[in-house]
VMD Tcl script that builds the backbone (N, CA, C; Angstrom):
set m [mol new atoms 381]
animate dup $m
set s [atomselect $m all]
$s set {name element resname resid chain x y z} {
  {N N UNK 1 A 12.140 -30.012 -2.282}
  {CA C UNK 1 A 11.191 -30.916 -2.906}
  {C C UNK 1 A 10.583 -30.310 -4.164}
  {N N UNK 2 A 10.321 -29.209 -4.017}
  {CA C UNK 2 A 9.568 -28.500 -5.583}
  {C C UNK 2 A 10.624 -28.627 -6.517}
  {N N UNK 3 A 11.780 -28.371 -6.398}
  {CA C UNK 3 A 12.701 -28.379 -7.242}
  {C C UNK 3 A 12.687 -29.681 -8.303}
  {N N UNK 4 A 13.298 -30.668 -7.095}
  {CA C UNK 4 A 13.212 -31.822 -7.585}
  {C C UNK 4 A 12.010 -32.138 -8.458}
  {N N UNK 5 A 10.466 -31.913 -8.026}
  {CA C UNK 5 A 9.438 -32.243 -8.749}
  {C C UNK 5 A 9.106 -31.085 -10.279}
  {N N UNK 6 A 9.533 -30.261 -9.705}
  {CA C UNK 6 A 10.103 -29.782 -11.161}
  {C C UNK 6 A 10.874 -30.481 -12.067}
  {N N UNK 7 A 12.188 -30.685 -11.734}
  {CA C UNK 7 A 12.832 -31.015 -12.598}
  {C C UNK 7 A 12.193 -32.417 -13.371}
  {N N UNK 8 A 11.569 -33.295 -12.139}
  {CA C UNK 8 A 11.277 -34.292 -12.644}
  {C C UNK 8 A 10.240 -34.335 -13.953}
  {N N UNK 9 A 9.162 -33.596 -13.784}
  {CA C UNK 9 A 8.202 -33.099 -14.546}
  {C C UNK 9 A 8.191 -32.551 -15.731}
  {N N UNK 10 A 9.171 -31.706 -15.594}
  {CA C UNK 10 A 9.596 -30.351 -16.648}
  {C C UNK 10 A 10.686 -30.491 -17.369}
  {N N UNK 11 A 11.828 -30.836 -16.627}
  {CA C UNK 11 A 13.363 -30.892 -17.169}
  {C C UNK 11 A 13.677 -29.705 -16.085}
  {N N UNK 12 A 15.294 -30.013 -16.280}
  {CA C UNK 12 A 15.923 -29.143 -15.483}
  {C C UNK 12 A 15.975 -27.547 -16.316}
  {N N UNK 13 A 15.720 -27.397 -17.238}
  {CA C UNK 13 A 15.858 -26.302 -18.449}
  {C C UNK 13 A 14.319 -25.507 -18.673}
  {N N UNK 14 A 13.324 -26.088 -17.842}
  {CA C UNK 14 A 12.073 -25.579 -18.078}
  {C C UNK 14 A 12.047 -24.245 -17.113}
  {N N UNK 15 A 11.273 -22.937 -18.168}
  {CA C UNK 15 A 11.294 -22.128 -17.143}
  {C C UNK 15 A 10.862 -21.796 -15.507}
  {N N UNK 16 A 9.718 -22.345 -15.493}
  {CA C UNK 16 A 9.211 -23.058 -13.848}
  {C C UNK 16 A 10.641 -23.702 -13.225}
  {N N UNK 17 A 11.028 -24.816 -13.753}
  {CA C UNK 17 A 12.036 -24.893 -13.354}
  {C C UNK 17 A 13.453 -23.928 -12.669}
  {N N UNK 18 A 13.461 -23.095 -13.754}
  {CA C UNK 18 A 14.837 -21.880 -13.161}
  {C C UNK 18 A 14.043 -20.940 -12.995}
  {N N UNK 19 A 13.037 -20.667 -12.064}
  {CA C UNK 19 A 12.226 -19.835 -11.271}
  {C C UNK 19 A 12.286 -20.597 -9.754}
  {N N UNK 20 A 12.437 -21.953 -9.853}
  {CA C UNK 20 A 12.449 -22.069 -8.774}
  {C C UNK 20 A 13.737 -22.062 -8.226}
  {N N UNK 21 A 15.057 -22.480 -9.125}
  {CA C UNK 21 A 16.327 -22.684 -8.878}
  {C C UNK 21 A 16.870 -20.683 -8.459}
  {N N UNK 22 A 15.954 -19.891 -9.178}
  {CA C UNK 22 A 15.999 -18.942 -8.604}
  {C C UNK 22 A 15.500 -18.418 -7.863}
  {N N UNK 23 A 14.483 -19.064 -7.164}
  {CA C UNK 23 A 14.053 -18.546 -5.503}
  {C C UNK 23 A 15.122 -19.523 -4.409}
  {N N UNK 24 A 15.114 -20.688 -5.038}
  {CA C UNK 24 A 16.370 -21.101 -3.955}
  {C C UNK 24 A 17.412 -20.025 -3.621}
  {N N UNK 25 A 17.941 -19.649 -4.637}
  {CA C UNK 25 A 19.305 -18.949 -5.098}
  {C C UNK 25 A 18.710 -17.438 -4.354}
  {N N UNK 26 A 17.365 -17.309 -3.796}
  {CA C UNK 26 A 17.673 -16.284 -2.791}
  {C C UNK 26 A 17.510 -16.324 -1.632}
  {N N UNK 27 A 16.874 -17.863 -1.411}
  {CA C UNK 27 A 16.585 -18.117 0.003}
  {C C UNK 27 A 18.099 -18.382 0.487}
  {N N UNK 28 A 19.173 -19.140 -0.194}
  {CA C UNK 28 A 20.342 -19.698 0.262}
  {C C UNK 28 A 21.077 -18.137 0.372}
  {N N UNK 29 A 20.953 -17.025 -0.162}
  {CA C UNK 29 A 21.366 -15.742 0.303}
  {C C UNK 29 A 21.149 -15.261 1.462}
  {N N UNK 30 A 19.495 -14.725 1.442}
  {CA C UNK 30 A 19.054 -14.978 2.612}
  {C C UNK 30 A 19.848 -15.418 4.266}
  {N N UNK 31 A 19.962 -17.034 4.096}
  {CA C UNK 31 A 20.183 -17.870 4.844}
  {C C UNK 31 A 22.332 -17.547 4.703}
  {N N UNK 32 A 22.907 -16.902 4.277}
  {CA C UNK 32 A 24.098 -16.931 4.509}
  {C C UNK 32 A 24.827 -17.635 3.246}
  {N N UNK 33 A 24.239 -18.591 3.201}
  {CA C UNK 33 A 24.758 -19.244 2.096}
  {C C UNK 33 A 25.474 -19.204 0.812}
  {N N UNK 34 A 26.023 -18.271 0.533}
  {CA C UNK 34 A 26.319 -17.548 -0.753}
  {C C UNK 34 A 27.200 -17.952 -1.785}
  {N N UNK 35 A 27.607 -18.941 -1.242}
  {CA C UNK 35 A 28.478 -20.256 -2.423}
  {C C UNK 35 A 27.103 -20.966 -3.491}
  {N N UNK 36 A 26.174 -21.254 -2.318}
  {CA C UNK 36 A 25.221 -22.092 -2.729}
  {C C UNK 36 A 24.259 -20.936 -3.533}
  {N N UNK 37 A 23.894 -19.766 -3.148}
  {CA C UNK 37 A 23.294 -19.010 -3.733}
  {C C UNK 37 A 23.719 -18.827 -4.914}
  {N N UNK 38 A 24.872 -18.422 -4.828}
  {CA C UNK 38 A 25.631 -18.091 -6.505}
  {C C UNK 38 A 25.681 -19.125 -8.099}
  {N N UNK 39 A 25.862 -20.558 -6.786}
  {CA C UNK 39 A 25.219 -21.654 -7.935}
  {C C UNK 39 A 23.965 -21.636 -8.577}
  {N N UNK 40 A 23.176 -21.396 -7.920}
  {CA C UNK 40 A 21.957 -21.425 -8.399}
  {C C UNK 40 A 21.169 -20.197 -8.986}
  {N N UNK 41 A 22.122 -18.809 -8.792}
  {CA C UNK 41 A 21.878 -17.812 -9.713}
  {C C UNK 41 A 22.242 -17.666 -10.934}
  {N N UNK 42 A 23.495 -18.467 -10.746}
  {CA C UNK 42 A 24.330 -19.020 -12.034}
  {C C UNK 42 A 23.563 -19.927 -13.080}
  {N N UNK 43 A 23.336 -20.749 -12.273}
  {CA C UNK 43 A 22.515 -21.898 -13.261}
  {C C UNK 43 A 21.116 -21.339 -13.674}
  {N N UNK 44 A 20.415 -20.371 -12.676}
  {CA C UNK 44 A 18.811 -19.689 -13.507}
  {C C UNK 44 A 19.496 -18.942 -14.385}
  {N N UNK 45 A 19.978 -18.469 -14.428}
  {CA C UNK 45 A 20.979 -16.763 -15.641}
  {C C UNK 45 A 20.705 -17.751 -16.854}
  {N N UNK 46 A 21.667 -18.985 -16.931}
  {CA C UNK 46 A 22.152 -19.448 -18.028}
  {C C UNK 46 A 21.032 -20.075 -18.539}
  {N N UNK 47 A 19.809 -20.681 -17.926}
  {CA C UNK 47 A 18.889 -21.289 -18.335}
  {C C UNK 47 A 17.858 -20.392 -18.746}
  {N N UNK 48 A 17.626 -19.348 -18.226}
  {CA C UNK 48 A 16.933 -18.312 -18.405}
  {C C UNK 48 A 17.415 -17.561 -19.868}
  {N N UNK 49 A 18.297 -16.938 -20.037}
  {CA C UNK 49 A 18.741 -16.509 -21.401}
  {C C UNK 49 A 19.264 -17.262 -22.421}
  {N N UNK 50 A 19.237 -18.934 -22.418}
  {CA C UNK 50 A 19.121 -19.974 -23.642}
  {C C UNK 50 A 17.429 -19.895 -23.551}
  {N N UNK 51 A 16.500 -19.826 -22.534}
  {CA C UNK 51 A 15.110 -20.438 -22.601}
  {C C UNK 51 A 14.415 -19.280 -23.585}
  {N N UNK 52 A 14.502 -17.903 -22.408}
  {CA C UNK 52 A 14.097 -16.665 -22.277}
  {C C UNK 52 A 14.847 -15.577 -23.409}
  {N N UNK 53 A 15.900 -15.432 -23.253}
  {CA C UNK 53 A 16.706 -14.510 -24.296}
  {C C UNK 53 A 17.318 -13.573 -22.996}
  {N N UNK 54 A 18.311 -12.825 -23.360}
  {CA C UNK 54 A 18.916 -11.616 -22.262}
  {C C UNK 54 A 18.359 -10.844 -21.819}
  {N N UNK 55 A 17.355 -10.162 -22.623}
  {CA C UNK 55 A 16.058 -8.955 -22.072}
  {C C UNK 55 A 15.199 -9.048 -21.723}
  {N N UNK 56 A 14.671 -10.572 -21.112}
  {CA C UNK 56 A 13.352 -11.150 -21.291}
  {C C UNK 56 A 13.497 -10.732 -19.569}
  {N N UNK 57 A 12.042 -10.208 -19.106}
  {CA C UNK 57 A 12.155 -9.404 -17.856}
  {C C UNK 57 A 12.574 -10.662 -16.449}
  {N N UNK 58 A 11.702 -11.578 -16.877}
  {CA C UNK 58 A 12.511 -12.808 -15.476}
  {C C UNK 58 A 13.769 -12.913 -16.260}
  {N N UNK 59 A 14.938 -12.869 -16.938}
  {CA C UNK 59 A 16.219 -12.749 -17.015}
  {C C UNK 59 A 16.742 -11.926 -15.937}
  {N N UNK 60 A 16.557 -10.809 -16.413}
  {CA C UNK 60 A 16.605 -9.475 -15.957}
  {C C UNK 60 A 16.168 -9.597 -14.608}
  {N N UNK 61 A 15.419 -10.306 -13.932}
  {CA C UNK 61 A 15.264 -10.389 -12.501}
  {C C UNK 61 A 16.221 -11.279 -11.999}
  {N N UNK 62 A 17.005 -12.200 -12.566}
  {CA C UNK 62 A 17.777 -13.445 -12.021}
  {C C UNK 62 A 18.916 -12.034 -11.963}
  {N N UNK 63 A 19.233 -11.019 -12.990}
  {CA C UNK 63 A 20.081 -10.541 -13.015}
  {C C UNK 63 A 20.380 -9.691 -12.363}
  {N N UNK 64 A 19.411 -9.199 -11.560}
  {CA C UNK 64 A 19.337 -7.618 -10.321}
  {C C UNK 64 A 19.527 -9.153 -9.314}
  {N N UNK 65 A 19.202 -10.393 -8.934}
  {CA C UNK 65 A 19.579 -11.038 -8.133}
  {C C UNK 65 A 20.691 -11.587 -7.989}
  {N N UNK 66 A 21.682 -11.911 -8.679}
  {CA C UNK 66 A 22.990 -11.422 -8.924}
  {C C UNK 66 A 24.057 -10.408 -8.599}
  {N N UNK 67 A 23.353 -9.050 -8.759}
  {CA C UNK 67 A 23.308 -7.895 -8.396}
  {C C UNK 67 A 23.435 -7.732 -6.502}
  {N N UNK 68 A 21.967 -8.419 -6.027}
  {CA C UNK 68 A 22.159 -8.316 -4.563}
  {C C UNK 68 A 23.396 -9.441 -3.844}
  {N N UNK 69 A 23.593 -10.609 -4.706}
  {CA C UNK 69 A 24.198 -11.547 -4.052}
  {C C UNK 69 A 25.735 -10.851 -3.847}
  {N N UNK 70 A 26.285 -10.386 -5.189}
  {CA C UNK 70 A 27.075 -10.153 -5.209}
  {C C UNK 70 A 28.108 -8.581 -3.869}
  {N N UNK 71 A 27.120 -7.606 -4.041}
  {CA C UNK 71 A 26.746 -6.873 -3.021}
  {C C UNK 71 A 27.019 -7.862 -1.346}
  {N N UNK 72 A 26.399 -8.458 -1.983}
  {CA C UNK 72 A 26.641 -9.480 0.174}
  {C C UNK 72 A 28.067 -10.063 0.304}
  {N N UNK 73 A 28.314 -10.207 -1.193}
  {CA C UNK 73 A 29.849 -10.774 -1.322}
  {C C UNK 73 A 31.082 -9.891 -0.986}
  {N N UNK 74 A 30.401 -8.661 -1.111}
  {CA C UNK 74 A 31.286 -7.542 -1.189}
  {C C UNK 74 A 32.009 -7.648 -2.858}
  {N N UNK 75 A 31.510 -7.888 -3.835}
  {CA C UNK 75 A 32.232 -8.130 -4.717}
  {C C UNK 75 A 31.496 -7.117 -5.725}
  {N N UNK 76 A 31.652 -5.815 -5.284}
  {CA C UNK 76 A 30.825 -4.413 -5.444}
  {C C UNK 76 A 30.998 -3.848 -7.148}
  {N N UNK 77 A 32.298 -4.301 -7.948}
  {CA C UNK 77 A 31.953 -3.839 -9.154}
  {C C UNK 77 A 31.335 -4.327 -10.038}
  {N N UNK 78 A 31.213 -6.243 -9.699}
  {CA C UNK 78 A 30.657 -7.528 -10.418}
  {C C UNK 78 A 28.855 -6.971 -9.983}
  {N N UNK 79 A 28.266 -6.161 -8.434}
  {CA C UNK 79 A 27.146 -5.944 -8.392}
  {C C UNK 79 A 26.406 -5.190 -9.028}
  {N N UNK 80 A 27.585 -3.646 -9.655}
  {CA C UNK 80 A 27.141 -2.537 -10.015}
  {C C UNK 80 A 27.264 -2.934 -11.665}
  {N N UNK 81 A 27.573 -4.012 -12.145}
  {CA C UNK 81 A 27.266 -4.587 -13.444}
  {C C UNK 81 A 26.122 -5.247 -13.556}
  {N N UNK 82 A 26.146 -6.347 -12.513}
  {CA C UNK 82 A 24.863 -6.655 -12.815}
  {C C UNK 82 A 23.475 -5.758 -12.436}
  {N N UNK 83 A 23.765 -4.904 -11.814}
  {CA C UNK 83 A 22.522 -3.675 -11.608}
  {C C UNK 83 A 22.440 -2.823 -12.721}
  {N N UNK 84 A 23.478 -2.766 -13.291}
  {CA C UNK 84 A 23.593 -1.752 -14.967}
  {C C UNK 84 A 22.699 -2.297 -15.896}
  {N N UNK 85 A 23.187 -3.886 -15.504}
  {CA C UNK 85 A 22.519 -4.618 -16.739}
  {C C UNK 85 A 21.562 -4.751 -16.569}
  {N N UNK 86 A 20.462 -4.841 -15.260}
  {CA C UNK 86 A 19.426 -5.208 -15.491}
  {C C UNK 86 A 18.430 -3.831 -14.993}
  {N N UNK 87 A 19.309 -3.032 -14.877}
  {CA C UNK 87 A 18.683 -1.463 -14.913}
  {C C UNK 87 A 18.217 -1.355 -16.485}
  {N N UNK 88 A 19.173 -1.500 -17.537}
  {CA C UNK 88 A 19.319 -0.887 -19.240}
  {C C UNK 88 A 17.854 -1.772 -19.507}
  {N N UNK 89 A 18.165 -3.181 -18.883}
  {CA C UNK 89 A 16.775 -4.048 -19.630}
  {C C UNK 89 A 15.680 -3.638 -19.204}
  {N N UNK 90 A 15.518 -3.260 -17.753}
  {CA C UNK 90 A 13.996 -3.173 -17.242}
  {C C UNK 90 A 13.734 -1.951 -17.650}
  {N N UNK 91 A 14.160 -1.015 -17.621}
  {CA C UNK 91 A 13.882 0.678 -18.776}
  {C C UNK 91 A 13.402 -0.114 -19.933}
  {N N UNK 92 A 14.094 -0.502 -20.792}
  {CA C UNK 92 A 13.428 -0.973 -22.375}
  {C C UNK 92 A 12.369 -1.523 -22.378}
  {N N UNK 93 A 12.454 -2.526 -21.247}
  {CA C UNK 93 A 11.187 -3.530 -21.456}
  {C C UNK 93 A 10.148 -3.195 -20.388}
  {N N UNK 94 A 9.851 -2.114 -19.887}
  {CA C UNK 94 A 9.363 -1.960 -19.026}
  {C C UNK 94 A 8.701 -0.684 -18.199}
  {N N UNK 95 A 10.256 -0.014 -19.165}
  {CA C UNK 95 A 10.104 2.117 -18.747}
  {C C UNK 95 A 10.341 1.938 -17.613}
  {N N UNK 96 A 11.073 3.633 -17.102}
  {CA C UNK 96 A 11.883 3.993 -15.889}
  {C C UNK 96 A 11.288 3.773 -14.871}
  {N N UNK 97 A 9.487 3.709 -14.932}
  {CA C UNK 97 A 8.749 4.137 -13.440}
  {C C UNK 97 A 7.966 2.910 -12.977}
  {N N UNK 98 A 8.522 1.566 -13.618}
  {CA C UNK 98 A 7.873 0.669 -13.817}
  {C C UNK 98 A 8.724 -0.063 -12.308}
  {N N UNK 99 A 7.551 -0.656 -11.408}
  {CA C UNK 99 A 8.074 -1.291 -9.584}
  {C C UNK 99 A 9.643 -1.575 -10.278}
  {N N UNK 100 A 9.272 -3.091 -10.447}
  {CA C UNK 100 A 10.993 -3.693 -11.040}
  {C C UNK 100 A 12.017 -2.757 -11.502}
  {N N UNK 101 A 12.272 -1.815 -11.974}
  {CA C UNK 101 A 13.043 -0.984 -12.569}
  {C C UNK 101 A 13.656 -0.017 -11.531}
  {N N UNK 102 A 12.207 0.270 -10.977}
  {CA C UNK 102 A 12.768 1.533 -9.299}
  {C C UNK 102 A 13.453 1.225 -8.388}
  {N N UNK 103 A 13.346 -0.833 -8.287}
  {CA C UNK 103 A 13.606 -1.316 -7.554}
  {C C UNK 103 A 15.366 -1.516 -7.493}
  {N N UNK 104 A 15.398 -1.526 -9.131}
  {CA C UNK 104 A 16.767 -1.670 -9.649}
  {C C UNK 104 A 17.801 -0.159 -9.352}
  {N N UNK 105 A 16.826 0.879 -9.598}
  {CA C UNK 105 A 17.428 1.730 -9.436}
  {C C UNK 105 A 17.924 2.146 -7.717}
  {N N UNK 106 A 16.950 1.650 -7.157}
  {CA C UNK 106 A 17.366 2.002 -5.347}
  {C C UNK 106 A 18.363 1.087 -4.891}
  {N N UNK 107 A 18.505 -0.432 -5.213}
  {CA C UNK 107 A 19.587 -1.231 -5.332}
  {C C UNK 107 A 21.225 -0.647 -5.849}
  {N N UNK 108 A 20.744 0.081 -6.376}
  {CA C UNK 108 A 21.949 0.613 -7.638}
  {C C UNK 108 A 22.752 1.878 -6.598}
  {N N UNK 109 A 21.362 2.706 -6.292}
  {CA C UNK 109 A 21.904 3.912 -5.406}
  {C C UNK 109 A 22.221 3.592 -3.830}
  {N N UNK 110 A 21.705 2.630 -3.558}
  {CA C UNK 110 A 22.115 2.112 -1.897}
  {C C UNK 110 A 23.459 1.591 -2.324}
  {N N UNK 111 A 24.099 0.924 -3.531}
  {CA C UNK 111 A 25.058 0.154 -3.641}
  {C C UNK 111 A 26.408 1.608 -3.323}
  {N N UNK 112 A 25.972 2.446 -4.212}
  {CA C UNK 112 A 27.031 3.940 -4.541}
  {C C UNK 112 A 27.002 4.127 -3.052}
  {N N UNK 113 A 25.879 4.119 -2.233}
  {CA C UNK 113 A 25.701 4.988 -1.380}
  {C C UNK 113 A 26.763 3.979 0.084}
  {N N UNK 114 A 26.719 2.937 -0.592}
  {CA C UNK 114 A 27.542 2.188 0.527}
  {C C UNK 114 A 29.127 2.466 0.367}
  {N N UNK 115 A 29.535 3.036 -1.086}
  {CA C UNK 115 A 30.862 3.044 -1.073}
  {C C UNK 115 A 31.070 4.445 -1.536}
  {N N UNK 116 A 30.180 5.442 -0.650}
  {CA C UNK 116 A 30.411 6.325 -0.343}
  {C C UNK 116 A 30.557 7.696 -1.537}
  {N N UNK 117 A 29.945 6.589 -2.181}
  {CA C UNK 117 A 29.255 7.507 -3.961}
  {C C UNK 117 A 28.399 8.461 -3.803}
  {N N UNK 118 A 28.387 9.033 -3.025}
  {CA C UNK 118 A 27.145 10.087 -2.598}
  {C C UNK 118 A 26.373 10.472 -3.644}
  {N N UNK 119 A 27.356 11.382 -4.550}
  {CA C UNK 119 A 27.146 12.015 -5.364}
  {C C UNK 119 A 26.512 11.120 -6.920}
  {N N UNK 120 A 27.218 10.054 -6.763}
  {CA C UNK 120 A 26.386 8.897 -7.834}
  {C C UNK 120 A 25.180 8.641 -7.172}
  {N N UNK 121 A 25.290 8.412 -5.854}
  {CA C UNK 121 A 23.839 7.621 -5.363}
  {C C UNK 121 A 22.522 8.736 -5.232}
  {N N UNK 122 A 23.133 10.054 -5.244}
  {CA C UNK 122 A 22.283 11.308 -5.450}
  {C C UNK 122 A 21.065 11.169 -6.704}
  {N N UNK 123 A 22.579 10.993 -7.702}
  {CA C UNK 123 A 21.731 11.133 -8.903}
  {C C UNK 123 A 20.963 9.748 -9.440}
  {N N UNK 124 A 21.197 8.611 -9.302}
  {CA C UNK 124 A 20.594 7.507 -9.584}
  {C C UNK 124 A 19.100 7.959 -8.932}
  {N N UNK 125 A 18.970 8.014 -7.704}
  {CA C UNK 125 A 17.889 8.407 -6.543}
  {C C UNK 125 A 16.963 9.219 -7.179}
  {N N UNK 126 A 18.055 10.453 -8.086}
  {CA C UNK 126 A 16.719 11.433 -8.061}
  {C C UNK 126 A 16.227 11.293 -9.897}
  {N N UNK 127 A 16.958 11.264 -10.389}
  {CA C UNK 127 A 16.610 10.279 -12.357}
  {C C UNK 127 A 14.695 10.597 -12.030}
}
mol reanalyze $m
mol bondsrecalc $m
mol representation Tube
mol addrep $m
């Protein structure tokens, strides 16, 4: 229902709008869903960086969410891109020690650490 009354209100392109298409897009993760999740991470990304720009920090959050979906997908090098990418942005826009950024970085090192990257997930961890 918020969605919808978003869209109705706002447009489908308003940022409120792909804030909410991106909390769907983690509840439908969440919930298993990950066809449906991916749509709707897809569609905040693209609305978000025509609205927002690529570095703009809610980008950069659709984009570490991407990051986890993909991870559930098992689709582990498409995750460790989108964790690169939104590791490089949240440093710039944000600095290394900043929540969002650490958050990116423990995402990043649990990811190594699942495929047995020790030694990557070492050093991400300790940065």
């Amino acid at each position: 229902r918020a969605l919808a009354g978003w869209e109705k209100a706002l447009g489908p392109d308003h940022t409120s709008t792909l804030s909410t298409v991106n909390n769907l897009g983690n509840l439908y993760r969440d919930q298993g869903r990950l066809t449906d999740a991916e749509a709707m991470h897809q569609r905040a990304l693209a609305g978000k960086e025509k609205a927002l720009g690529p570095d703009h920090t809610s980008t950069l959050g659709t984009v570490n969410n991407l990051g986890l979906l993909y991870a559930s997908q098992g689709r582990l090098a498409d995750a460790e891109a989108m964790y690169q990418r939104a590791l490089a942005g949240r440093e710039k826009a944000l600095g290394p020690g900043h929540t969002s950024t650490l958050s990116t970085v423990n995402n990043l090192g649990l990811l190594y650490a699942s495929q047995g990257r020790l030694a990557d997930a070492e050093a991400i961890w300790a940065r």
